[in-house]
C-alpha positions in Angstrom: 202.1 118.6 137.7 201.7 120.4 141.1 204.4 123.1 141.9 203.9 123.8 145.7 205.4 127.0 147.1 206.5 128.7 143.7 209.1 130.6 145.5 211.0 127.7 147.0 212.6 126.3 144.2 213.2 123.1 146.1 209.8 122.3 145.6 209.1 122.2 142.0 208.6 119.3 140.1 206.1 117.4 142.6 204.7 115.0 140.7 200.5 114.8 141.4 200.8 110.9 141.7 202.9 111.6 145.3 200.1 114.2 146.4 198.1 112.2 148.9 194.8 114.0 149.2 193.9 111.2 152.5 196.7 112.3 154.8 195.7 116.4 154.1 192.3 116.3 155.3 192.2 115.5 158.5 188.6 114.7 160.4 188.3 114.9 164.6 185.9 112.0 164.8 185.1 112.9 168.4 180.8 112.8 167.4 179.0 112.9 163.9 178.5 116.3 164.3 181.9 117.5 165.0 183.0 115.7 161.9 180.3 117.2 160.0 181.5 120.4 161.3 184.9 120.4 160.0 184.2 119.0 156.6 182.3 122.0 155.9 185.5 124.2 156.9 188.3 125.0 154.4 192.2 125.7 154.9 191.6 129.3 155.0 195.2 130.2 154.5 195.6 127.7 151.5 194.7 128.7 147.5 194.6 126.4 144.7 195.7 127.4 141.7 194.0 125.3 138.5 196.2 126.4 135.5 197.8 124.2 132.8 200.6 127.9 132.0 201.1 129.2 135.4 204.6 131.1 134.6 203.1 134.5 134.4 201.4 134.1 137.7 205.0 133.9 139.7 204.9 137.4 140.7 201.2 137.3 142.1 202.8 134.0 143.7 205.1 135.9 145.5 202.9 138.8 146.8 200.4 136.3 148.4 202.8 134.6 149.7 204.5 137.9 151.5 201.2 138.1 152.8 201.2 134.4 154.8 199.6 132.3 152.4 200.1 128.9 150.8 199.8 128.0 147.3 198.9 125.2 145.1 199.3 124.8 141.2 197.7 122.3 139.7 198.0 121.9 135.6 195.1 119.3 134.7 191.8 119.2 135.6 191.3 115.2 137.1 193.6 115.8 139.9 192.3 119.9 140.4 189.0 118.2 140.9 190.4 115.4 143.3 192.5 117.6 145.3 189.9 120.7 145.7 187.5 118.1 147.3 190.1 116.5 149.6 192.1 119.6 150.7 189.2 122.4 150.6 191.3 125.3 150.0 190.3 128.5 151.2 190.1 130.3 147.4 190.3 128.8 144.2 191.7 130.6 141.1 191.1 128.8 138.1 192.2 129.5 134.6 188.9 130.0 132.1 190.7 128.1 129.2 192.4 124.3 129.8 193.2 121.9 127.3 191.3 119.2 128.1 187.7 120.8 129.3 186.8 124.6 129.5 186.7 126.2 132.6 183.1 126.4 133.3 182.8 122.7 133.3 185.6 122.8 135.7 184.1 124.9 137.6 180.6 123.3 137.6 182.3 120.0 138.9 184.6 121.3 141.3 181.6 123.4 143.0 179.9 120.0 143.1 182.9 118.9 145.1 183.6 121.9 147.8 182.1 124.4 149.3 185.1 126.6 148.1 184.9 129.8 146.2 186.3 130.4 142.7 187.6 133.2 140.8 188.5 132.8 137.1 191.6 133.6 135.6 190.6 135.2 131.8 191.9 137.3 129.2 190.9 140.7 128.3 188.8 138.8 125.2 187.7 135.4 127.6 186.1 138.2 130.2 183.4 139.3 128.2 181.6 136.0 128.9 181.4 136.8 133.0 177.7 136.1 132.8 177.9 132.7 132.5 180.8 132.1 135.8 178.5 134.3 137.8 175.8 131.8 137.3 178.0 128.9 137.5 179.2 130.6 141.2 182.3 132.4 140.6 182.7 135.4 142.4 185.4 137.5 140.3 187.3 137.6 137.5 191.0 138.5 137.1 192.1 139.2 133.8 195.7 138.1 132.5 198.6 139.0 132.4 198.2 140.5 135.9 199.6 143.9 135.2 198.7 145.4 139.1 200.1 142.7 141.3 199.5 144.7 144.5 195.8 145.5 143.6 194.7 141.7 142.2 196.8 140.1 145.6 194.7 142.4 147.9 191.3 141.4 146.2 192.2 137.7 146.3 192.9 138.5 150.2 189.9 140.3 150.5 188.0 137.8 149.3 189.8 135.1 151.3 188.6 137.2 154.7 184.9 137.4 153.5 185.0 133.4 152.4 186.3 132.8 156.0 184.1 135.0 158.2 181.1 133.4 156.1 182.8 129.7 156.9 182.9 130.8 160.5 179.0 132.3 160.1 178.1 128.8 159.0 180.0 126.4 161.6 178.4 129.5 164.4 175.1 128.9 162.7 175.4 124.9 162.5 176.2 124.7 166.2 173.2 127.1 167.3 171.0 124.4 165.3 172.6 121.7 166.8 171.6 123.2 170.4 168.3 124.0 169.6 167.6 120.9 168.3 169.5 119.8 171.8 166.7 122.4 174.0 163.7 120.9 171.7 164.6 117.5 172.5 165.3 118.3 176.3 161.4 120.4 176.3 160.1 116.8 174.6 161.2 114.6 177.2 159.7 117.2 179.9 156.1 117.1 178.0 156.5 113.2 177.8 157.5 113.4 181.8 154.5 115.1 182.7 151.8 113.5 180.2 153.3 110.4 182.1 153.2 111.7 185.6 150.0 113.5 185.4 147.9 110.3 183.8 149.2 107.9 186.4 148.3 110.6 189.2 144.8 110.8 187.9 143.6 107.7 188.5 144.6 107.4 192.0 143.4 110.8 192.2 139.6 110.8 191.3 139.7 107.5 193.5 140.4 109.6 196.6 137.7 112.1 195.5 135.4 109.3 195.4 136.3 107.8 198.6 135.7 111.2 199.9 132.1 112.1 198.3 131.3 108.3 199.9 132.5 109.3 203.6 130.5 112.6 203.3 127.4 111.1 202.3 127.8 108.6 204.9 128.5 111.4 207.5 125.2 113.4 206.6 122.9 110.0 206.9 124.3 110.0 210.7 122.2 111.4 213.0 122.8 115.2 214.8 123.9 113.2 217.5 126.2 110.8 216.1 127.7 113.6 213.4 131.1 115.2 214.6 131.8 119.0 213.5 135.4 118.0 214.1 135.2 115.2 211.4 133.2 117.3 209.0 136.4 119.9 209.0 138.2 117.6 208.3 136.4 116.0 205.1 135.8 118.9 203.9 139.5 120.1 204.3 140.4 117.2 202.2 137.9 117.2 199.5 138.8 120.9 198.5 142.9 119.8 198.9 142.0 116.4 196.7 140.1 119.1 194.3 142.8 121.4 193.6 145.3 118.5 192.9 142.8 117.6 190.5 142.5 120.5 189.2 146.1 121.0 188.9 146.5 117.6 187.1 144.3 118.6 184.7 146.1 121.5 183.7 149.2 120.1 183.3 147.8 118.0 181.0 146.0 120.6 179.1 149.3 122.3 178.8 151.4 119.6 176.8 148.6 118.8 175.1 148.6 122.1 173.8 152.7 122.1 173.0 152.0 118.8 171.0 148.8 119.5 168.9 149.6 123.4 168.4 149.0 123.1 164.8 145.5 121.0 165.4 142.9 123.9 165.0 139.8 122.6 164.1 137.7 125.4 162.7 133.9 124.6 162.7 131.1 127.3 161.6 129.5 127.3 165.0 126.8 130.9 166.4 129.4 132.5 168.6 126.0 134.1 170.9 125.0 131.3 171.6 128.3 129.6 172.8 129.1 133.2 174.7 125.2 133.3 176.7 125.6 128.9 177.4 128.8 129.4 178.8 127.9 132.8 180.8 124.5 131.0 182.3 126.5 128.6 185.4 128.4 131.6 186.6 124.8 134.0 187.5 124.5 131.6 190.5 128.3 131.5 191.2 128.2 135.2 190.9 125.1 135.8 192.9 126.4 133.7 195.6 129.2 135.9 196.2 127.0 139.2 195.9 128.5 140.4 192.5 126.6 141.4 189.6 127.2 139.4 186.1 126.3 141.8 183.4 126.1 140.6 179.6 127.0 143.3 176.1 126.6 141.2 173.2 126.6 143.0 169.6 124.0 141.7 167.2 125.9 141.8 164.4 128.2 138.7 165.4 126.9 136.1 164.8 128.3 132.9 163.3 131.7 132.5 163.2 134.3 130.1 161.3 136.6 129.4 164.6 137.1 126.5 167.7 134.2 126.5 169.6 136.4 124.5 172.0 139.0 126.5 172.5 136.8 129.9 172.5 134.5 128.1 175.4 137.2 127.2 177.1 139.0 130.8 177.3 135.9 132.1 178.3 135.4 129.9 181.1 138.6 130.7 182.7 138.7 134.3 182.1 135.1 134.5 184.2 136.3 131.6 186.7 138.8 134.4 187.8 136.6 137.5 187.3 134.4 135.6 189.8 137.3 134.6 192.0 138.8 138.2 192.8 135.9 140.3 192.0 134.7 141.4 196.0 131.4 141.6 196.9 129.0 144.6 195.8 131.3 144.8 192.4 130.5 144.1 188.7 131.9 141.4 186.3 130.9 142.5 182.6 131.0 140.3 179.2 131.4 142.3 176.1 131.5 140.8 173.2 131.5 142.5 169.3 133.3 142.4 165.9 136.1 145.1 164.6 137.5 144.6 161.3 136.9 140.8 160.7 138.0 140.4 164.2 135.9 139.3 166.9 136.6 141.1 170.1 135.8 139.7 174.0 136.2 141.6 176.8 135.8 140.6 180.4 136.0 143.6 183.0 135.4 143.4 187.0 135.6 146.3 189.0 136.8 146.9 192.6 140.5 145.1 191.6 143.3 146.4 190.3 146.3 144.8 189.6 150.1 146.3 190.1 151.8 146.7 187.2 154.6 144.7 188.4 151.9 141.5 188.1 151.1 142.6 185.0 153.9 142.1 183.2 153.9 138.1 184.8 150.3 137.5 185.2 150.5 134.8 181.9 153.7 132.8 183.3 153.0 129.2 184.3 152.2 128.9 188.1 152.3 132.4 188.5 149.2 133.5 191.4 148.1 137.3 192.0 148.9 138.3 195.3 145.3 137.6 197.5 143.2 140.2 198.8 139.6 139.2 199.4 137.9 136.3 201.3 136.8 135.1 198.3 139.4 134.0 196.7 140.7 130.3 196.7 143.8 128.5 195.5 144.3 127.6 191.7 146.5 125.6 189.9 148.5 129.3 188.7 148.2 127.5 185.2 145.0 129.2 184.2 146.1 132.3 182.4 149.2 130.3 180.9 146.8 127.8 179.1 144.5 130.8 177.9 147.4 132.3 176.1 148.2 129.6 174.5 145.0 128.4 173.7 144.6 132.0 171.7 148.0 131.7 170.3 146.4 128.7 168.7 143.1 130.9 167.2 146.1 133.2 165.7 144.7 136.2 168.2 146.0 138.2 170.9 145.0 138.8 174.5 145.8 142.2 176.6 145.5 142.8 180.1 144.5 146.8 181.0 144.1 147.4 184.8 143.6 150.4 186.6 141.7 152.6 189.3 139.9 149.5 190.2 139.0 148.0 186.6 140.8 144.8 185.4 139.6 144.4 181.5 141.1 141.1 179.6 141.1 142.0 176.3 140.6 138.9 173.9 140.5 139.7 170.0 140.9 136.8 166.9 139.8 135.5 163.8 136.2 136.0 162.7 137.0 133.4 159.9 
């Protein structure tokens, strides 16, 4: 039997076999997630009542009705289970003895059935068993008869407001998901784009560069009469503009590379001097033919190291590519290398720069240039930093920039093992 409304006399006597479960759930199939959405979302305002004796309930009845809110009674447990799953009620009290099944089994299959809270109806004896309901995930127990109306209606409305702000937590917490997942998706399609993009410029690219290498060696097998400084300019103009769109390519390449294989470290015992003094040795002439001094502070003690020799060669070679670039002439560019704590430590310092603080705080943001100030400095791709940091992200280190009173120090520090 279901008595709906136990104050409206009218409505006593429903019989459960009228009770269509179909037509009170209603879906808004506008997506697959909007429907998943609202199944997860119960009446709020609506309890259900599982109790095969609920005549000593009518005056808590009454109160929570007072107080805006509908209520259900059903006196078996098949259709209890049935109409829990189709109407999701907002609270479900149930009583801890029925005739047919005890309430804990009840309770274990309607819990399999909604996402609805329960509170057990018990007397003063059945309440010393609360153990088990809390396991089974009840979340009070009100013993009967109900003596405090007043008191238990405001804990069953209390717990009706917590239910609902947690339903509201959820749906909140499903939707930001649902948007990441969107932004994920949306950052997926950009790394395809320009894996695409950059591959199919690369061919035509490194044609051009060869077509220009060919024009240059034909120009310099002309004769002094027959060679044009004009021309020359002008080849050499478009080399260096065909290099840094190479370059640039590259990089972009580098980058989504990076986003896709960020968990592919490949760790490889490998003598970390070595790798540091072979990568150093192209940038003495570099450095020399700008007039700057490359100076070299390796600590003995490190030594072989369980890391990416890759990754770490690759870091390296960009940090001194830009020490090189803004370092002016006369100044120093210094290597330091050395081991703190089972961490390895680089540091690469050039003097006679400093860099505003204002930079600082942006100098590791994709295409992102510092301001120019020497002769020696030349376009780059403003990817450079941006792929160092991740590339150390990936060795599970850190990288710090300190600059001031013309000193710019990189600070790199990771992993010895």
């Amino acid at each position: 039997m279901v008595l709906k409304n136990r104050n409206n006399q009218k409505k006593l006597g429903k019989k459960v076999s009228s009770f269509n479960p179909q037509k009170t759930l209603t879906r808004e199939k506008t997506s697959n997630n909007q429907e998943s959405l609202n199944c997860q979302t119960s009446n709020q305002d609506l309890i259900l009542v599982v109790d095969n004796n609920p005549n000593d309930l009518n005056s808590l009845f009454l109160s929570l009705e007072q107080a805006g809110l509908e209520i259900i009674v059903v006196q078996d447990r098949k259709n209890a289970i049935a109409i829990a799953a189709a109407i999701q009620p907002g609270l479900i009290l149930l009583d801890l003895v029925m005739p047919d099944l005890d309430g804990f089994e009840i309770c274990r299959a309607l819990k399999a059935q909604t996402v609805t809270s329960v509170i057990f109806l018990a007397t003063s004896e059945e309440v010393n068993n609360q153990v088990k309901g809390f396991e089974l995930g009840a979340i009070d127990y009100i013993t009967k008869p109900i003596k405090e109306t007043q008191a238990v209606s405001a804990r069953i409305q209390h717990h009706l407001k917590r239910q609902k702000t947690s339903q509201v937590l959820a749906v909140q917490n499903l939707k930001l998901q649902q948007k990441v997942q969107e932004l994920e998706d949306l950052n997926r399609l950009k790394d395809d784009f320009l894996k695409t993009i950059s591959h199919e410029l690369r061919g035509p690219m490194s044609s051009i560069l060869l077509a220009a290498e060919t024009l240059k060696k034909l120009l310099f097998r002309q004769s002094a009469a027959q060679k044009s400084p004009t021309f020359a300019k002008a080849l050499q103009i478009f080399q260096q503009a065909c290099q840094r769109q190479k370059n640039l390519i590259d990089d972009l390449i580098t980058l989504c590379f990076l986003d896709v294989e960020a968990n592919k470290l490949v760790k490889k015992s490998f003598n970390l001097q070595v790798l540091i003094l072979e990568t150093i040795e192209p940038f003495f002439e570099i450095a020399g033919s700008r007039q700057q001094q490359l100076i070299i502070d390796l600590d003995e003690k490190i030594t072989t190291i369980d890391s990416d020799s890759f990754i770490v060669k690759r870091i390296l070679t960009e940090l001194l590519n830009n020490a090189c670039k803004y370092t002016p002439i006369g100044e120093k560019i210094l290597v330091k290398a050395g081991a703190i704590e089972g961490l390895i430590r680089i540091d690469v310092t050039n003097s006679g720069i400093t860099i505003p603080l204002q930079e600082q705080e942006s100098i590791f943001e994709q295409f992102y240039r510092i301001s120019p100030q020497d002769s020696y400095q030349c376009d780059g791709t403003g990817l450079g930093l941006t792929i160092v940091k991740k590339m150390v992200e990936l060795l599970e280190g850190s990288i710090n920039l300190e600059s001031a009173e013309n000193l710019t120090t990189f600070s790199l520090a990771f992993p010895k093992y």
